[in-house]
C-alpha positions in Angstrom: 21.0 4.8 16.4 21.9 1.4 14.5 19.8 0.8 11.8 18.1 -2.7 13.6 17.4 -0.9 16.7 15.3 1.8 13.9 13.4 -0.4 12.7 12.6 -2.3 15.5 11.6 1.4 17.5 9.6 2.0 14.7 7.4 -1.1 15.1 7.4 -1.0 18.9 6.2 2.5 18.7 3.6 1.5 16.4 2.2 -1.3 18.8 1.6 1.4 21.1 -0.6 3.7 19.1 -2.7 1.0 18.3 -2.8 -0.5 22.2 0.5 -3.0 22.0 1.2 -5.9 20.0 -1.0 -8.5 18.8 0.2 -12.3 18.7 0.7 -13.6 14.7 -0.9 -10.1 13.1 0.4 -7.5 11.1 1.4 -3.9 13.5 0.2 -1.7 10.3 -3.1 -3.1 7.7 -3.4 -5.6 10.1 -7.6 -5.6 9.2 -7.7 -7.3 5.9 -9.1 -9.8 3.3 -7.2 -11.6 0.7 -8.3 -12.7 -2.9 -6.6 -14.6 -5.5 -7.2 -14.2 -9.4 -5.0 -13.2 -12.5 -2.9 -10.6 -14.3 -2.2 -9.6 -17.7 0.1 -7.4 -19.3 -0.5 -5.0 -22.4 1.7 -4.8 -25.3 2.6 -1.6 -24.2 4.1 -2.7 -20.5 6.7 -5.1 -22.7 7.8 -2.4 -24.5 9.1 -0.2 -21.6 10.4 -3.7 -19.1 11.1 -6.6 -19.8 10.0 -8.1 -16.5 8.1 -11.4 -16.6 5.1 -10.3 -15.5 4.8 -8.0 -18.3 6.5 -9.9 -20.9 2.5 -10.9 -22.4 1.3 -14.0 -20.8 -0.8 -13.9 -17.5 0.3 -15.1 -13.9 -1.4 -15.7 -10.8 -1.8 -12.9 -8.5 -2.4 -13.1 -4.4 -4.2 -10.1 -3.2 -4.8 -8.7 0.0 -7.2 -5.5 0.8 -6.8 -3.8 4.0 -7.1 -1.0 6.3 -4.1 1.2 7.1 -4.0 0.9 11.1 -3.1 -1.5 13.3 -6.7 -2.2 15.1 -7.9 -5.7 13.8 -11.3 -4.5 14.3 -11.6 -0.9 13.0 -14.6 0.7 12.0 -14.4 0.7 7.8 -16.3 4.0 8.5 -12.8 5.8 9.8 -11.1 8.2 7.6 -7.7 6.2 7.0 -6.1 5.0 4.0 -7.0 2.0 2.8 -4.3 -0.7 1.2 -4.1 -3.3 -2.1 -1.2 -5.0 -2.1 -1.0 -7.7 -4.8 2.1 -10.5 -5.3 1.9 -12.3 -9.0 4.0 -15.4 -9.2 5.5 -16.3 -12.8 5.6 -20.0 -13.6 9.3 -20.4 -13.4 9.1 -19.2 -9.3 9.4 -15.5 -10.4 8.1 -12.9 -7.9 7.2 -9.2 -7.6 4.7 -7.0 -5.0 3.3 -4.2 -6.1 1.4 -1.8 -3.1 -0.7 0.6 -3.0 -2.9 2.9 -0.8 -5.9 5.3 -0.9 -3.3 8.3 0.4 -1.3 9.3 -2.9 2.2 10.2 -1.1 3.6 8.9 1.6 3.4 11.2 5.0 7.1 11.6 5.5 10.6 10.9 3.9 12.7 9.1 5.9 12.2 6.4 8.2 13.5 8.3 11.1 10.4 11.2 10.6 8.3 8.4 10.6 9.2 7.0 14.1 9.0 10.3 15.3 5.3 10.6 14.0 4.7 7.4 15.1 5.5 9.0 18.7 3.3 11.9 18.7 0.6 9.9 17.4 0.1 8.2 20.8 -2.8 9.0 22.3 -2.6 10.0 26.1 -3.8 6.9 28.7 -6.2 9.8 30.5 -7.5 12.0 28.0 -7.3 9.0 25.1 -6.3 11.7 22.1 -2.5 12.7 21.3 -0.8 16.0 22.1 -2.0 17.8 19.4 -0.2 20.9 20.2 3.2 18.7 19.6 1.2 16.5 16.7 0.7 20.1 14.8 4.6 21.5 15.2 6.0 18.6 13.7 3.2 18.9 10.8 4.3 23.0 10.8 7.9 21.3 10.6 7.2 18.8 7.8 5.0 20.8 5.6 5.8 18.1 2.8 3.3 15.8 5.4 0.3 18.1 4.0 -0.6 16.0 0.5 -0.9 12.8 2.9 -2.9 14.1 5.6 -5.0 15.8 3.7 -5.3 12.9 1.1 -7.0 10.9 3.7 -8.4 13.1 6.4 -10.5 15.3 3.8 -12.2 12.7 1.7 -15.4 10.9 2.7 -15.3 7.1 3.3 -14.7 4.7 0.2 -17.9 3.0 -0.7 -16.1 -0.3 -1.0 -13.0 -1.8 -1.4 -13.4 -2.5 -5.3 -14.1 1.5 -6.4 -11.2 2.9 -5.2 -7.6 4.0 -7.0 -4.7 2.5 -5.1 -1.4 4.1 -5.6 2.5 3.7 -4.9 3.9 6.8 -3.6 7.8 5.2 -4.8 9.4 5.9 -8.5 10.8 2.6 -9.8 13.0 2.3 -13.0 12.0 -0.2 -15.8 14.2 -1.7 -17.7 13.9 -3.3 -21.2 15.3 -5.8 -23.1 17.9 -3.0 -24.6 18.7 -2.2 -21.4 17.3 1.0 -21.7 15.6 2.6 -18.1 12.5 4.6 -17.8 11.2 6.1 -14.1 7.7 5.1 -13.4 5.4 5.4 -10.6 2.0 3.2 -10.7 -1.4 3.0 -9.5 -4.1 0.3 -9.6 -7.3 1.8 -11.0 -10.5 0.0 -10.2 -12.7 -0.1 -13.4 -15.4 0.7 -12.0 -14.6 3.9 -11.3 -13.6 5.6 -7.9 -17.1 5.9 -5.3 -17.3 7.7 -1.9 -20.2 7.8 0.4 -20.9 10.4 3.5 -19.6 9.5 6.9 -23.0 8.6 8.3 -23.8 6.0 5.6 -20.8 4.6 6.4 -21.0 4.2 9.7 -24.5 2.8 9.5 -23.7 0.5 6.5 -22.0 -1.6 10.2 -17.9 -1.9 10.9 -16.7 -4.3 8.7 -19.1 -3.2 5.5 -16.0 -2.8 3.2 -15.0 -6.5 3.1 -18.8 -8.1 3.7 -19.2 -5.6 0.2 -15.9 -7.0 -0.9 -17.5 -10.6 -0.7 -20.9 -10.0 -2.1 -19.2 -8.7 -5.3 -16.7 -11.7 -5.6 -19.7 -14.0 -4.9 -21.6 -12.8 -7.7 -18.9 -11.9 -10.6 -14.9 -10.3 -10.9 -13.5 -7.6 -10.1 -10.7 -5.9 -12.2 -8.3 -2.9 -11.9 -6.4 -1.2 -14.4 -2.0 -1.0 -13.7 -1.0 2.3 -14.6 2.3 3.7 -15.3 2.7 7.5 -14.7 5.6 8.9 -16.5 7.6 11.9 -15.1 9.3 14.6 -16.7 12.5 16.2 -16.3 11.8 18.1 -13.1 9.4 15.6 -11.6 11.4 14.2 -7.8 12.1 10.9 -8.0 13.4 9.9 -4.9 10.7 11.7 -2.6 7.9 9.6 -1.5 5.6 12.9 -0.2 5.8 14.6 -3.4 3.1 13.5 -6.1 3.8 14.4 -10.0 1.1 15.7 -11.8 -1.8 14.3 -13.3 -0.9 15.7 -16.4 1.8 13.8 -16.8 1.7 10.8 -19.7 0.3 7.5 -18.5 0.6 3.6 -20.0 -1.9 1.0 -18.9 0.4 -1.9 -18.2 -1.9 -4.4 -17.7 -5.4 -5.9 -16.3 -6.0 -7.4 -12.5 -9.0 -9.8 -12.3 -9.6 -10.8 -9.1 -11.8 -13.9 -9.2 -12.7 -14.6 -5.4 -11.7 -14.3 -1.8 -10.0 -16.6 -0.2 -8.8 -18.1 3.6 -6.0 -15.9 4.6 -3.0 -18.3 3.9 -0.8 -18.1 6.8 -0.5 -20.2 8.9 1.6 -23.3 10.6 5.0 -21.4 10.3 4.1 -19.9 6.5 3.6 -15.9 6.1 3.1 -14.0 3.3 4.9 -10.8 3.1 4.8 -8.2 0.6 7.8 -6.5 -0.3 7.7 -3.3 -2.7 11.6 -4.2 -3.4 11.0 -7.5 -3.8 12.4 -6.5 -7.9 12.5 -8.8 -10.7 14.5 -8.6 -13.4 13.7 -5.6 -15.5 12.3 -3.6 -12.4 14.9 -1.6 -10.1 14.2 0.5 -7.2 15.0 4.0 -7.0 16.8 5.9 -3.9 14.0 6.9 -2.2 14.9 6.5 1.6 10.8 5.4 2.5 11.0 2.7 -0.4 14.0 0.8 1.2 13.0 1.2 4.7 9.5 -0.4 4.4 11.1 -4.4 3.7 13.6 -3.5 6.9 10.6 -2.6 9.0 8.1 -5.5 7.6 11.0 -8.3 8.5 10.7 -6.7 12.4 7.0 -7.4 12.4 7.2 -10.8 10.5 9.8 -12.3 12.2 7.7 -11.6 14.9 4.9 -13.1 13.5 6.4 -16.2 12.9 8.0 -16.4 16.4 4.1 -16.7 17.7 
């Protein structure tokens, strides 16, 4: 299979779990809210990159919260993972994206598992569920799928958008001004701590009662999360998205988001924003993992069609 005609499966099978494609939205986190504020570094973070954004002074950040799926008008109730991706802008045009999710690995490791997954997912016209006998053998065949599914399926319902941990499932390498590298894996940590309610408050908090909580808090003050570096040892797998490292490991708080309010989602008239997790400034590199390099090739399928509508 060439590589376009993978990514481009990969989004078409994705329009079909989630009822085809939708003119000008995203195929994945397409439900979503976007907020704009500020981000700055700690000594530490300069220390271990020399990156601009964590070189000391602030720069502007572009947020967007979101749902995982692909229905614009899911239920915040459902037991999916739940996305932040955030884009700070230096003042000399610089540019990095740094996503994360609720779910703290990725479900599969290569891009190829994932359209098959995709597949199986699709929920039969008559009986409106998947095959689950098909759906389970591939899980029995990708065991490493476990920490994902479980990750999201088993835990109750976020109580909103700002008390949650968001975390990249990728190793990056940072680089500092020596030139010296140093793997890292990151999270964003919400400082007010991590809150879950049962499924029935949830559902009767309404469907979108994540981002009318998301504005009520922005309308009344900030809200901030903590960057956090996770630091592996020698054993720890770089290059494998479904694999976590443990929480034992060392950590280094790089730096503080404060997200100030929400604001109109900005595309529009022929301008998109896409967020890249290789979109790598200096001082930042991206490791081998196979999930990390395929995510930009499958977002340019869906923008492109975004901007085509």
């Amino acid at each position: 299979m060439a590589e376009t005609d993978l990514y481009e499966q990969i989004i078409a099978a994705v329009d079909q779990l989630y009822g085809g494609a939708r003119d000008g939205q995203r195929a994945l986190h397409t439900k979503g809210a976007w907020c704009e504020g500020m981000f700055t570094p700690t000594p530490e973070a300069a220390s271990l990159s020399r990156a601009f954004h964590l070189r000391g002074d602030p720069v502007t950040a572009l947020a967007r919260f979101s749902n995982a799926g692909g229905h614009p008008h899911a239920h915040d109730a459902e037991r999916e993972a739940r996305g932040l991706a955030v884009k700070l802008r230096g003042s000399e045009g610089e540019e990095i994206d740094l996503l994360g999710t609720t779910a703290p690995a990725f479900v599969v490791r290569t891009p190829e598992d994932f359209l098959e997954l995709m597949r199986l997912r699709r929920p039969d016209p008559e009986t409106g569920q998947p095959d689950f006998e098909k759906l389970g053998a591939f899980l029995v065949q990708h065991p490493e799928a476990t920490v994902a599914v479980q990750g999201t399926l088993n835990v109750e319902p976020l109580e909103s958008l700002a008390t949650a941990t968001y975390y990249s499932p990728h190793t990056f390498w940072l680089v500092d001004g020596d030139g010296e590298r140093r793997a890292v894996r990151f999270r964003w940590v919400s400082e007010a701590g991590e809150h879950r309610i049962p499924d029935d408050e949830a559902r009767e908090r309404g469907p979108d009662y994540l981002y009318e909580d998301l504005g009520r808090r922005l309308a009344a003050g900030r809200i901030a999360f903590e960057l956090r570096f996770q630091l592996p040892i020698a054993d720890d797998p770089l290059d494998d998205a479904t694999a976590l490292w443990p929480d034992d490991r060392e950590f280094v708080s790089a730096g503080r988001l404060e997200l100030a309010s929400q604001v109109d989602d900005p595309e529009g008239d022929g301008h998109i924003e896409v967020f890249d997790p290789t979109r790598l400034p200096d001082g930042i590199e991206a490791s081998d993992d196979p999930i990390l390099h395929a995510r930009p090739k499958a977002y340019s399928v869906s923008a492109y069609r975004r901007l085509d509508d």
